[in-house]
FIKE-999027 format. One line per 2 residues: number of its first residue (from 0); their letters; for each residue x, y, z of N, C-alpha, C, O. Coordinates in nm, 3 decimals. Example, Ala and Ser with C-alpha at 12.3 -4.5 7.8 and 13.67 -1.06 7.14 Angstrom:
2
0) AS) 1.319,-0.569,0.780,1.230,-0.450,0.780,1.320,-0.330,0.780,1.424,-0.332,0.846 | 1.285,-0.225,0.708,1.367,-0.106,0.714,1.290,0.003,0.787,1.341,0.114,0.804
REM end
This chain:
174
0) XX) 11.062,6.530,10.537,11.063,6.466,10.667,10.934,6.386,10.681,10.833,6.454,10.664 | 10.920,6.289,10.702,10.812,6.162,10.690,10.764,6.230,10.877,10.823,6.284,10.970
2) XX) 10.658,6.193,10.850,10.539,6.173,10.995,10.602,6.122,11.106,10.604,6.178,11.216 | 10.640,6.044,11.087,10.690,5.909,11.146,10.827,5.983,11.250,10.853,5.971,11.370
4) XX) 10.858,6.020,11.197,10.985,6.086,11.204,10.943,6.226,11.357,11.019,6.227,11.453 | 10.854,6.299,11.354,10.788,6.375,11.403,10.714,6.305,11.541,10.670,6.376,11.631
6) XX) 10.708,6.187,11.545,10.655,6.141,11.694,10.712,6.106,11.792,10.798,6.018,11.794 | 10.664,6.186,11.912,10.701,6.236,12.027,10.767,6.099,12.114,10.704,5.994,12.103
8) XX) 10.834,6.099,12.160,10.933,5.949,12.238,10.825,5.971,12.345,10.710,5.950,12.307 | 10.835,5.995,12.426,10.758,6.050,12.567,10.621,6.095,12.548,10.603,6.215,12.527
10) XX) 10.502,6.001,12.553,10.391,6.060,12.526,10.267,6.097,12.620,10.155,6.137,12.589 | 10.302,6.080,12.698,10.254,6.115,12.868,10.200,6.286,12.847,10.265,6.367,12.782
12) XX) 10.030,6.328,12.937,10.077,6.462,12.927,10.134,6.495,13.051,10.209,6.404,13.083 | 10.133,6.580,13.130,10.210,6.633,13.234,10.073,6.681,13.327,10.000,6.774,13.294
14) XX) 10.059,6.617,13.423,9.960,6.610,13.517,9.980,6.710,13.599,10.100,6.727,13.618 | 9.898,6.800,13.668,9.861,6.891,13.777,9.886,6.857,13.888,9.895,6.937,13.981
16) XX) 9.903,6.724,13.899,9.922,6.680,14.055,10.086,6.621,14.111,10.125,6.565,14.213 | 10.142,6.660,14.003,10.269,6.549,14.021,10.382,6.667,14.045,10.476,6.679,13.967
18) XX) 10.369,6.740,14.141,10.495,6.824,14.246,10.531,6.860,14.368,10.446,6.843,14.456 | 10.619,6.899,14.393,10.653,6.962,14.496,10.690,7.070,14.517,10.726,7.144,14.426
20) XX) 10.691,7.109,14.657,10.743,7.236,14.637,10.797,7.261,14.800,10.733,7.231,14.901 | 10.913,7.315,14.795,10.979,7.324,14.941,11.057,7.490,14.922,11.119,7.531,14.824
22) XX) 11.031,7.554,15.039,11.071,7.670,15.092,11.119,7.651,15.264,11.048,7.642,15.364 | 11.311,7.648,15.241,11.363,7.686,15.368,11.327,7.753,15.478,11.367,7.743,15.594
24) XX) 11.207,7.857,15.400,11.250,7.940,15.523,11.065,7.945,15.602,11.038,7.984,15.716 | 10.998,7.908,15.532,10.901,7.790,15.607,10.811,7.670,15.573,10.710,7.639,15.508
26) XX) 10.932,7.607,15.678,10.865,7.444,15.618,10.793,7.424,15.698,10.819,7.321,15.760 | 10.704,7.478,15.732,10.552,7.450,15.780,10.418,7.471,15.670,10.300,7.443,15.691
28) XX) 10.477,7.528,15.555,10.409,7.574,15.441,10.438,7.441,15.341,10.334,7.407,15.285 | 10.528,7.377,15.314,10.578,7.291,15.221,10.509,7.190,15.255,10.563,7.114,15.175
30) XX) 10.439,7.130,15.304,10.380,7.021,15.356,10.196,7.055,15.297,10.130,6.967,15.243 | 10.158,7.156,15.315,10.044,7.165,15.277,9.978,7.259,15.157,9.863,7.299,15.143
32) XX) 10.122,7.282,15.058,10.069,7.339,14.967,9.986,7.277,14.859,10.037,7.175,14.812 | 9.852,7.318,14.801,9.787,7.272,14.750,9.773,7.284,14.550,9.730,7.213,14.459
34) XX) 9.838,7.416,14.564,9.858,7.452,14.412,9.978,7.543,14.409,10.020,7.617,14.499 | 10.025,7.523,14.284,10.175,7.624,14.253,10.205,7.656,14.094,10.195,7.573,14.004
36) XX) 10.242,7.790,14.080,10.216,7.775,13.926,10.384,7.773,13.927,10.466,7.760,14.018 | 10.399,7.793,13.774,10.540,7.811,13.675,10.515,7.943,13.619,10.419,7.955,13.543
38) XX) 10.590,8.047,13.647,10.529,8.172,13.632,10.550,8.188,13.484,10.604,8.107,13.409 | 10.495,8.317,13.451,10.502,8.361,13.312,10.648,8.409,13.236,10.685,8.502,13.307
40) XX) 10.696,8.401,13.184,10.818,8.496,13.157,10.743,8.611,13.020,10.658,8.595,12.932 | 10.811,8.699,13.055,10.773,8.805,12.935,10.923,8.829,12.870,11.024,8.787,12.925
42) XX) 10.924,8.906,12.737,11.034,8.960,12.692,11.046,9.081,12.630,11.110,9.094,12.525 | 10.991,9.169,12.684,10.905,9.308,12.621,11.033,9.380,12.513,11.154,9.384,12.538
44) XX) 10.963,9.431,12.393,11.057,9.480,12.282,11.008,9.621,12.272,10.902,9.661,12.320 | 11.096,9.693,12.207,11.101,9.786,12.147,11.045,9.784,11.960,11.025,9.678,11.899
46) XX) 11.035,9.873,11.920,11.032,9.875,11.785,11.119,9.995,11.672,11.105,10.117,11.672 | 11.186,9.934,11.604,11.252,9.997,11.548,11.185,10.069,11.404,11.148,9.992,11.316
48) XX) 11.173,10.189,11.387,11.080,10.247,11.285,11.165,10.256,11.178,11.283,10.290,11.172 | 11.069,10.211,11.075,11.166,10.214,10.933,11.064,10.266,10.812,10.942,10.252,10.824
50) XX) 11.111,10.313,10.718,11.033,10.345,10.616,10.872,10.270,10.598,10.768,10.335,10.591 | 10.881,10.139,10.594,10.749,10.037,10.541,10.702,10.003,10.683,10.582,10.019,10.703
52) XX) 10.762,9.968,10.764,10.696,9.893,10.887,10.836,9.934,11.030,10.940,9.999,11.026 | 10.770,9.857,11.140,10.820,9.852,11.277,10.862,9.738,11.299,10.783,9.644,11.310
54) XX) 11.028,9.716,11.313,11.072,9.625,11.324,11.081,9.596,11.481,11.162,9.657,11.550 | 10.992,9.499,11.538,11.057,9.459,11.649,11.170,9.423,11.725,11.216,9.329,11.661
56) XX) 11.250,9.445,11.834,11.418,9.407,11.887,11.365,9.416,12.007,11.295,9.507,12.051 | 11.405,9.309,12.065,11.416,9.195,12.208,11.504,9.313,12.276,11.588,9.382,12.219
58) XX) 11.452,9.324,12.454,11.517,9.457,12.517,11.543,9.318,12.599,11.484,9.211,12.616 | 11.666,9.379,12.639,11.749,9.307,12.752,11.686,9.177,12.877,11.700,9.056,12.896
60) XX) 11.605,9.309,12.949,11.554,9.268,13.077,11.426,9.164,13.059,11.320,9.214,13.022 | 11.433,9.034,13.081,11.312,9.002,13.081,11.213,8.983,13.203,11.270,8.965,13.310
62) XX) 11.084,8.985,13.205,10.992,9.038,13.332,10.903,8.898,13.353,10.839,8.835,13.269 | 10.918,8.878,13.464,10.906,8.768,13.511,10.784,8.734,13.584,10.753,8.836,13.645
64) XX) 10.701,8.645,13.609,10.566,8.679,13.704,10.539,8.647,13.833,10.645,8.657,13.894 | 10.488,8.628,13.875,10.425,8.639,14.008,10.417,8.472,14.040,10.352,8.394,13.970
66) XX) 10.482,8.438,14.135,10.496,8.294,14.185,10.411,8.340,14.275,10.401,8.443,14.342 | 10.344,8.229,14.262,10.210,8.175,14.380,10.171,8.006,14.419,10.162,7.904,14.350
68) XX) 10.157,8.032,14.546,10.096,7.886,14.633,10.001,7.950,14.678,9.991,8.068,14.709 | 9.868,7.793,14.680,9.781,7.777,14.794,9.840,7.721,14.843,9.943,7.674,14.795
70) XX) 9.789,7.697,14.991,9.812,7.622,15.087,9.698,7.589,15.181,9.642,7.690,15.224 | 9.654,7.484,15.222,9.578,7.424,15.386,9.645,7.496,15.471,9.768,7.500,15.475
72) XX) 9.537,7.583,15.575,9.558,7.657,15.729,9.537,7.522,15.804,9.443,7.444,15.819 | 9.686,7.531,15.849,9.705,7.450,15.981,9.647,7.474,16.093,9.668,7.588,16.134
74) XX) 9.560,7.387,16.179,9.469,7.438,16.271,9.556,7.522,16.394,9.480,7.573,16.476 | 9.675,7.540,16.415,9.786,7.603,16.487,9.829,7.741,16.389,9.905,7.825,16.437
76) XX) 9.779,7.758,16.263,9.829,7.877,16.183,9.993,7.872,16.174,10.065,7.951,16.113 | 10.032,7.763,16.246,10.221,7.750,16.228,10.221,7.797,16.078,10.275,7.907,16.069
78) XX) 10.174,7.746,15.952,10.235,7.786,15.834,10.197,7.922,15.769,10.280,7.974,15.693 | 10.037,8.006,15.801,10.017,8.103,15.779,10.095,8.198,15.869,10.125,8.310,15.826
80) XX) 10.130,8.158,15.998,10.238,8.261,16.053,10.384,8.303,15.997,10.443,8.411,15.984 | 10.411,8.182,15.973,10.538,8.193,15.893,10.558,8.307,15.808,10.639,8.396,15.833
82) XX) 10.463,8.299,15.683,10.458,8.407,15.604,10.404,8.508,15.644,10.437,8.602,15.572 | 10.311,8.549,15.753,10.245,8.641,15.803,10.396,8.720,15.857,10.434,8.828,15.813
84) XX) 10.460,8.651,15.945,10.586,8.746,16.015,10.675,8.786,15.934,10.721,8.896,15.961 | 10.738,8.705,15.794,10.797,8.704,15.740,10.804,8.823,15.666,10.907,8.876,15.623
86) XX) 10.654,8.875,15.650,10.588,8.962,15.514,10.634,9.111,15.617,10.711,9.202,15.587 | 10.549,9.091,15.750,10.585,9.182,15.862,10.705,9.233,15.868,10.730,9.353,15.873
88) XX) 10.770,9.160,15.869,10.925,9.195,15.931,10.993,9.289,15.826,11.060,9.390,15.848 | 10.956,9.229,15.701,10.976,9.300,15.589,10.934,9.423,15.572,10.986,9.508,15.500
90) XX) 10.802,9.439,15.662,10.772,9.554,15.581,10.808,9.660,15.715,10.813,9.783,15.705 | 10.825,9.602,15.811,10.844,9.630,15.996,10.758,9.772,16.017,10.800,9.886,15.995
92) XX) 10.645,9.740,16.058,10.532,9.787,16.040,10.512,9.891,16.162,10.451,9.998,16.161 | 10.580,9.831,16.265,10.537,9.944,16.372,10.699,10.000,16.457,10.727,10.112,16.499
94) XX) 10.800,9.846,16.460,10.975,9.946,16.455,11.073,9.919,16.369,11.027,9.911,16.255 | 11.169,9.904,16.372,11.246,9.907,16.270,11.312,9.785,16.347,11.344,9.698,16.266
96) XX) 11.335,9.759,16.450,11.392,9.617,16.497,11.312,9.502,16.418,11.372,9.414,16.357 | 11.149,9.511,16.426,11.116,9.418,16.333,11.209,9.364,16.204,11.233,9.245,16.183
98) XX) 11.246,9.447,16.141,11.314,9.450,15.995,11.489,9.404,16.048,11.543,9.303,16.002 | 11.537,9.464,16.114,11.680,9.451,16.139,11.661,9.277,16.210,11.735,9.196,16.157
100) XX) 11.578,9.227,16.310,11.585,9.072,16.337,11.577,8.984,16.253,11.631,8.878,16.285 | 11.521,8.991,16.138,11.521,8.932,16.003,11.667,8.996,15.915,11.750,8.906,15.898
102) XX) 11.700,9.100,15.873,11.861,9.119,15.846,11.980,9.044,15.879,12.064,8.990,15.807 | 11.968,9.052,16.002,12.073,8.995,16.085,12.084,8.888,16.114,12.140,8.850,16.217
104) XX) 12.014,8.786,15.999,12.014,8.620,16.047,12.079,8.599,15.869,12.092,8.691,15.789 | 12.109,8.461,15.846,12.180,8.399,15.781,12.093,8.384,15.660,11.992,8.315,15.663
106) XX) 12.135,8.452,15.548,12.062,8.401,15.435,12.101,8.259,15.369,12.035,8.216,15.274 | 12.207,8.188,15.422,12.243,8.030,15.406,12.166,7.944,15.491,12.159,7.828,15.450
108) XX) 12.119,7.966,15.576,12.019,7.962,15.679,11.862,7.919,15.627,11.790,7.820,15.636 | 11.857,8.014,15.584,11.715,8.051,15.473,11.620,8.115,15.588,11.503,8.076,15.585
110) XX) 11.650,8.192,15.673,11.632,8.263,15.745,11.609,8.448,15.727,11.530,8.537,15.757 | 11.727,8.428,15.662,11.712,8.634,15.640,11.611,8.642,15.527,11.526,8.558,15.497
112) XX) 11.641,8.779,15.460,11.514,8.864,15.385,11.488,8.806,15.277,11.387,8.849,15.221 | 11.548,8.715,15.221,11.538,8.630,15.081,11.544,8.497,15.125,11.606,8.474,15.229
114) XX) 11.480,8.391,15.055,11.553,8.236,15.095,11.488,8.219,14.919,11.413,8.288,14.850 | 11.568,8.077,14.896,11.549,8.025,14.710,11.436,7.914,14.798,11.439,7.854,14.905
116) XX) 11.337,7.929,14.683,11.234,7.829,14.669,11.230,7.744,14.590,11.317,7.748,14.503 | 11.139,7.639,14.587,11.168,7.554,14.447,11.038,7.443,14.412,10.978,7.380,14.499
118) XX) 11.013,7.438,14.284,10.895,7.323,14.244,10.923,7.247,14.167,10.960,7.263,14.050 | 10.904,7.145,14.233,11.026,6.990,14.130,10.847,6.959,14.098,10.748,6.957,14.171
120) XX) 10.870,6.937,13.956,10.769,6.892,13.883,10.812,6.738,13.857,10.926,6.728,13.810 | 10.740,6.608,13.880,10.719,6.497,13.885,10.701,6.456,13.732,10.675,6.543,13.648
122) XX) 10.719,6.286,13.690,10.697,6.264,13.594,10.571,6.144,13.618,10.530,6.103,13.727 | 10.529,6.109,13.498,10.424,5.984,13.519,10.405,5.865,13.631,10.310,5.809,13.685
124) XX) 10.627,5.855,13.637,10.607,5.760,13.764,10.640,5.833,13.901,10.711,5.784,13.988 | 10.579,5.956,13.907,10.618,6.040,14.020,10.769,6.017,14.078,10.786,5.998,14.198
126) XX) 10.877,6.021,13.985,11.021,6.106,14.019,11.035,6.225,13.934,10.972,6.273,13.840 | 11.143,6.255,14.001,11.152,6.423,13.969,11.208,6.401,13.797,11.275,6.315,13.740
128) XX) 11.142,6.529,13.757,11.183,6.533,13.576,11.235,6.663,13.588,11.347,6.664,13.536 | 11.192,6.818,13.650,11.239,6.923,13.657,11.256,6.957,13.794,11.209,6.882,13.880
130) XX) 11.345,7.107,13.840,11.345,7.128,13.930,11.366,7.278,13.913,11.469,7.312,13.855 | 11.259,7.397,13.967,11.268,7.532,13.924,11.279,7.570,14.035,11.207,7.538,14.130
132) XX) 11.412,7.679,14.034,11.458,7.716,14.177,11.474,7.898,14.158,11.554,7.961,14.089 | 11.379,7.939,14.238,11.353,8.080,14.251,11.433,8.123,14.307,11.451,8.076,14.419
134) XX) 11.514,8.225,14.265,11.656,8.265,14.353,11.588,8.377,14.456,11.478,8.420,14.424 | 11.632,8.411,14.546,11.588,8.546,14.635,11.466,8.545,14.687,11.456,8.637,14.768
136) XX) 11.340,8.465,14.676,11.228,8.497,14.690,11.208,8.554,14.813,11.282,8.545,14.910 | 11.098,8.617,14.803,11.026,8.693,14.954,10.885,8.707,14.882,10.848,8.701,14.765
138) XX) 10.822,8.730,15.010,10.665,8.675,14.971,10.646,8.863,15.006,10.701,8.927,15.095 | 10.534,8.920,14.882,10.485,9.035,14.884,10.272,9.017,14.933,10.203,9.117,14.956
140) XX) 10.223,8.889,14.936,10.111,8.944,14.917,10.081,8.758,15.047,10.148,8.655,15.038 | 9.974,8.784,15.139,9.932,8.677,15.170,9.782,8.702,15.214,9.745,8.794,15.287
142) XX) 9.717,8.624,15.168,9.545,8.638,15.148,9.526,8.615,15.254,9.614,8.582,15.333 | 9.365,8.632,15.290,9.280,8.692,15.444,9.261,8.515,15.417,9.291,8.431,15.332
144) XX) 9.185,8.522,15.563,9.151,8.349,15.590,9.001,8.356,15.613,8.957,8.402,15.719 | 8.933,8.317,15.531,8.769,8.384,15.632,8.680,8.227,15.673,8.646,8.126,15.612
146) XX) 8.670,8.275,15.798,8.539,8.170,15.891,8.454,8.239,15.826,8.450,8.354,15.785 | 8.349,8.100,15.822,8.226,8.125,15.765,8.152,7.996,15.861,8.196,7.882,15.873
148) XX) 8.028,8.053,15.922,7.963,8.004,15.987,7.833,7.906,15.898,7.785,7.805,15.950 | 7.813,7.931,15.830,7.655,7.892,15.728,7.734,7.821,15.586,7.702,7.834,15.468
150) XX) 7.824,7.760,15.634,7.869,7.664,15.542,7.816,7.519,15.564,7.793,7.478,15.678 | 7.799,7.450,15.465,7.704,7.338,15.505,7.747,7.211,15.515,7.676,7.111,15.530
152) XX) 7.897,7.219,15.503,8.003,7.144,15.500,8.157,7.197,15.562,8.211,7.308,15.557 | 8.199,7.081,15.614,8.311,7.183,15.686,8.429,7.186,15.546,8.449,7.087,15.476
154) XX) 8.483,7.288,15.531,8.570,7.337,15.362,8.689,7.397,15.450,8.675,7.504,15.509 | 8.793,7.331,15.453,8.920,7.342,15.522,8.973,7.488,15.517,8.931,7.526,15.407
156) XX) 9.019,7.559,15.555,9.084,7.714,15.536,9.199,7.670,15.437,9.270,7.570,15.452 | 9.207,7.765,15.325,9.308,7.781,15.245,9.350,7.923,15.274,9.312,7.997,15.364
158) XX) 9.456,7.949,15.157,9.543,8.084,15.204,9.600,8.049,15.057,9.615,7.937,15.008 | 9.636,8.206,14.984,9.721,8.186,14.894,9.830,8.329,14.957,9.809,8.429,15.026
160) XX) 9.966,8.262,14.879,10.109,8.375,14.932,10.124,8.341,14.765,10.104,8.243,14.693 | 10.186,8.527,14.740,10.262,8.527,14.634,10.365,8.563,14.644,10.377,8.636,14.743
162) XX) 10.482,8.544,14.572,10.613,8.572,14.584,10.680,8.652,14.508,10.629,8.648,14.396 | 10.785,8.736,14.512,10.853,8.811,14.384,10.996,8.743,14.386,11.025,8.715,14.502
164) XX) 11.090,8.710,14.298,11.241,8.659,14.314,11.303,8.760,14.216,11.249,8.861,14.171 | 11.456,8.701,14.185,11.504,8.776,14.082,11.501,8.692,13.962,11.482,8.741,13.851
166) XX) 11.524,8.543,13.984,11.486,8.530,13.816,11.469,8.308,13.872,11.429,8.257,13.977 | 11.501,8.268,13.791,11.415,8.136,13.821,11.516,8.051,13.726,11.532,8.098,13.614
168) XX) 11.584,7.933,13.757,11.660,7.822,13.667,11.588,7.733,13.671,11.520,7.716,13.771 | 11.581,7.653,13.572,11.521,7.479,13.565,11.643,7.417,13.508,11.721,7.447,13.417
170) XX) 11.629,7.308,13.603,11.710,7.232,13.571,11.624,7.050,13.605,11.524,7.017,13.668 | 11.747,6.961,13.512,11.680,6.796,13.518,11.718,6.764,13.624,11.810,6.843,13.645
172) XX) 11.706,6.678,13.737,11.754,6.619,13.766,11.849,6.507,13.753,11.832,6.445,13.648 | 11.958,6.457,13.839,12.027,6.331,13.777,11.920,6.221,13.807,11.940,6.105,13.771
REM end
């Protein structure tokens, strides 16, 4: 196979800045997210013991990682509330109506205990090239916000939320 033969059509690398990312169930967050990863996938094996060595074999379930956004605190907290109640309701912290008012709404909606998320990754001329859509997500973790007085510059409030789903598709766009 000649060299020649081996070079890449598409030689662009894939920039940090070229996505999006939108969640139904608050779009007060989609507007000011600042970073988003592509989580890890794992495929954890077993090993099969044999006379000379340990043969490795691929186990079923594969384990998936931890989706995370930053985001800009809206000077109204509209988008840190979102996930703040969301996380609440879930976990319904002080009655159980907390948890059942979130049940009892429409997961087509993107309202109830799960909604699908998604990060369309951009190409060179910023249109969409992928689109990774987190099925089920719900947010397990959302970071403290801290004022700081003896800052010597004003440094906008960020917030990071992480998410757990059940598993994640990519697909091209047309």
């Amino acid at each position: 196979m000649a060299a020649v033969e081996n070079t890449p059509v598409n030689k662009n690398f894939l920039s940090p800045l070229n996505f999006k990312f939108f969640l139904k169930r608050a779009p007060h967050v989609n507007f000011f997210v600042t970073k988003a990863n592509i989580p890890s996938l794992r495929l954890p094996t077993n090993e099969i013991p044999t006379i000379f060595n340990r043969i490795p074999n691929p186990i079923a379930h594969i384990d998936y990682g931890m989706f995370e956004i930053s985001f800009q605190v809206d000077e109204d907290l509209n988008n840190y509330m979102e996930l703040h109640n969301w996380i609440r309701g879930l976990g319904f912290p002080e009655k159980f109506e907390e948890y059942a008012a979130i049940k009892n709404k429409s997961q087509i909606s993107g309202e109830g205990l799960t909604s699908d998320l998604g990060l369309i990754i951009l190409n060179s001329t910023k249109t969409p090239n992928f689109q990774f859509t987190f099925r089920d997500a719900f947010p397990v973790y959302l970071s403290d916000v801290v004022f700081d007085t003896t800052l010597q510059d004003v440094q906008y409030l960020t917030a990071t939320a992480q998410f757990q789903y059940t598993l994640y598709d990519v697909t091209v766009p047309d």
